[in-house]
Residue, then its C-alpha position, 0 to 999 in steps of 0.5 A: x320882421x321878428x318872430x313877436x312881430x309877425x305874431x302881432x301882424x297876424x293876430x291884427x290880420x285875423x283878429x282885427x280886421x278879418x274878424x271885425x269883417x266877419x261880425x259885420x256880416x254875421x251880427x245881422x240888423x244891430x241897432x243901438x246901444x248894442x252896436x256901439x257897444x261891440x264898436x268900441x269894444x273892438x276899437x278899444x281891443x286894437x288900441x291896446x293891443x297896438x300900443x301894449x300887446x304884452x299886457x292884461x288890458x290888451x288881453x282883457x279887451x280882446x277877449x271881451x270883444x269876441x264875448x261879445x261877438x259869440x253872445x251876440x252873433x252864436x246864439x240867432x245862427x244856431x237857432x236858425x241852422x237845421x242842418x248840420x252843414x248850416x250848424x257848420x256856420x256858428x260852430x265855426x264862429x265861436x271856433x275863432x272866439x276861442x281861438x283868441x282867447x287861446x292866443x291871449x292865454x299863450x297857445x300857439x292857434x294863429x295856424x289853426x284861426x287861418x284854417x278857420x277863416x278858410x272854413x268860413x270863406x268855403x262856407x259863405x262864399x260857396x252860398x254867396x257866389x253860386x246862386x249869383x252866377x246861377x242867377x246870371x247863366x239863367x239870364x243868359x238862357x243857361x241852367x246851372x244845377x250844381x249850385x250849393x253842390x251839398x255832398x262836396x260842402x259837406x266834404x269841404x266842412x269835415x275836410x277843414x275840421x279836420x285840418x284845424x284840429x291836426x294843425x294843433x298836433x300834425x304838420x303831415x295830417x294837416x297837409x292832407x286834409x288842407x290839399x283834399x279841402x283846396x281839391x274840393x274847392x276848386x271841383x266846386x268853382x270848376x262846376x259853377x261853369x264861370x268861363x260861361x259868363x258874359x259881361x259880368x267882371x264883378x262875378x268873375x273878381x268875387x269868384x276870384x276869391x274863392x280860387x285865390x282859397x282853393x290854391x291857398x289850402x293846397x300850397x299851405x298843404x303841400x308847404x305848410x309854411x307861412x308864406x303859403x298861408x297869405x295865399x288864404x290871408x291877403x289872397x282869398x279874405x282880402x278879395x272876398x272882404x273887397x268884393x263883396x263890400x263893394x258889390x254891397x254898397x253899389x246895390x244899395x246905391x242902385x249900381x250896376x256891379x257890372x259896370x265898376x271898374x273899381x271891383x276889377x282893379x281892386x281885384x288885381x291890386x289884391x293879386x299883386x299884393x299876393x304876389x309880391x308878398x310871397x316874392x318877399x317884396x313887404x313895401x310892395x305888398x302893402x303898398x297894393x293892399x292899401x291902394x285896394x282898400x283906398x279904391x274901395x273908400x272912394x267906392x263908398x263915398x261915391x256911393x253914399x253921394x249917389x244915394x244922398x242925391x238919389x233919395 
């Protein structure tokens, strides 16, 4: 694959799929005109870009989708943050809008969008998967008291702002703030005590997500190369992208996670695919990755089957 190609498959990788995956979570209950809207908007953005990446109207429509997404998404996240750590959320979201534009606008951001993502999986895996092993371990009889774990998610957010802002200028800074935020993540998933669940694969597969982005930050810091940038883009998006859209769809079937074999395989699909797209192995890679997500539409339309019968 050529340098223009792999420009065009990260920019689909971040700016197609895991930014449609982030507005999903982020835009809250849209219903209407608003959200057919922001749809097509993105749909027409990756049919332009697909067929006429070099043109005015691919840029246009790009650009016109994370409009959309800021002007929706920013101001109700803002306005709901009162803590600075909270604040990081929103900031980081309109980060990644301006990041497209800097794309379409010639700037070479891709490195620094990757770094973004992370900061957005640090944040809302962290406040996603701690109070779910927490809810677990109580169930159990155990206690969890480091949760949230404030003072290292706050080191995490000023650890990654730096690391964003030194990839636009220095591969050395942003080398030592990447290994100091991927040390700072895997201290926090250490203390959330995961060896102490029991017959909860589903927690173990979401957490796997967060470790596949603690050992991404620190290769990519130690390398900063591209290879180690998948170890965060297919390892650490994919597998939190997949579980939990998985975990999301079982409940609202009235599933028990616990129980889905589909969530471990996923899970291991997406690390195979990791693997075998750092040995270089393309085919394999995208064979996994397509295997996982065709496992997770079987998933939904299991799911929407059950919740048909059951309502």
């Amino acid at each position: 694959m050529g340098a223009r190609g792999a420009q065009w498959h990260a920019h689909e990788m971040l700016f197609g799929f895991a930014l449609a995956v982030v507005a999903g979570n982020q835009l809250g209950t849209l219903t209407g005109w608003r959200l057919y809207l922001i749809f097509a908007a993105w749909a027409a953005a990756r049919i332009a870009f697909l067929t006429a990446p070099d043109s005015v109207l691919s840029d246009a429509s790009n650009i016109f989708f994370v409009a959309l997404l800021a002007l929706q998404a920013a101001p109700r996240l803002l306005g709901a943050a009162k803590k600075w750590r909270n604040q990081a959320l929103p900031v980081t979201l309109l980060a990644l809008c301006f990041s497209v534009l800097g794309f379409h606008l010639g700037q070479n951001v891709l490195g620094a969008a990757v770094l973004l993502f992370a900061l957005l999986m640090l944040f809302m895996g962290g406040r996603l998967i701690a109070p779910a092993v927490a809810g677990q371990l109580e169930r159990q009889g155990l206690r969890l008291a480091t949760r949230v774990q404030p003072r290292i998610e706050g080191a995490l957010i000023i650890a990654m702002a730096l690391a964003v802002a030194a990839s636009l200028a220095s591969d050395f800074f942003v080398g030592i703030f990447s290994v100091t935020a991927g040390l700072l993540a895997g201290v926090r998933l250490w203390r959330w005590r995961l060896w102490a669940l029991r017959r909860r694969p589903d927690l173990l597969c979401l957490a796997a997500g967060y470790a596949w982005l603690a050992f991404g930050l620190i290769v990519y810091g130690a390398f900063t190369n591209t290879v180690a940038l998948h170890f965060i883009t297919v390892g650490a998006i994919g597998t939190l992208t997949f579980n939990v859209m998985a975990l999301a769809w079982l409940l609202r079937a009235r599933r028990d996670p616990a129980r889905s074999s589909i969530i471990v395989w996923g899970t291991v699909l997406i690390a195979v695919a990791v693997l075998a797209r750092a040995a270089g192995e393309y085919y394999a890679a995208a064979a996994a990755w397509s295997a996982a997500f065709m496992l997770l539409l079987a998933l939904f339309a299991a799911s929407g089957r059950r919740r048909a019968i059951s309502g």
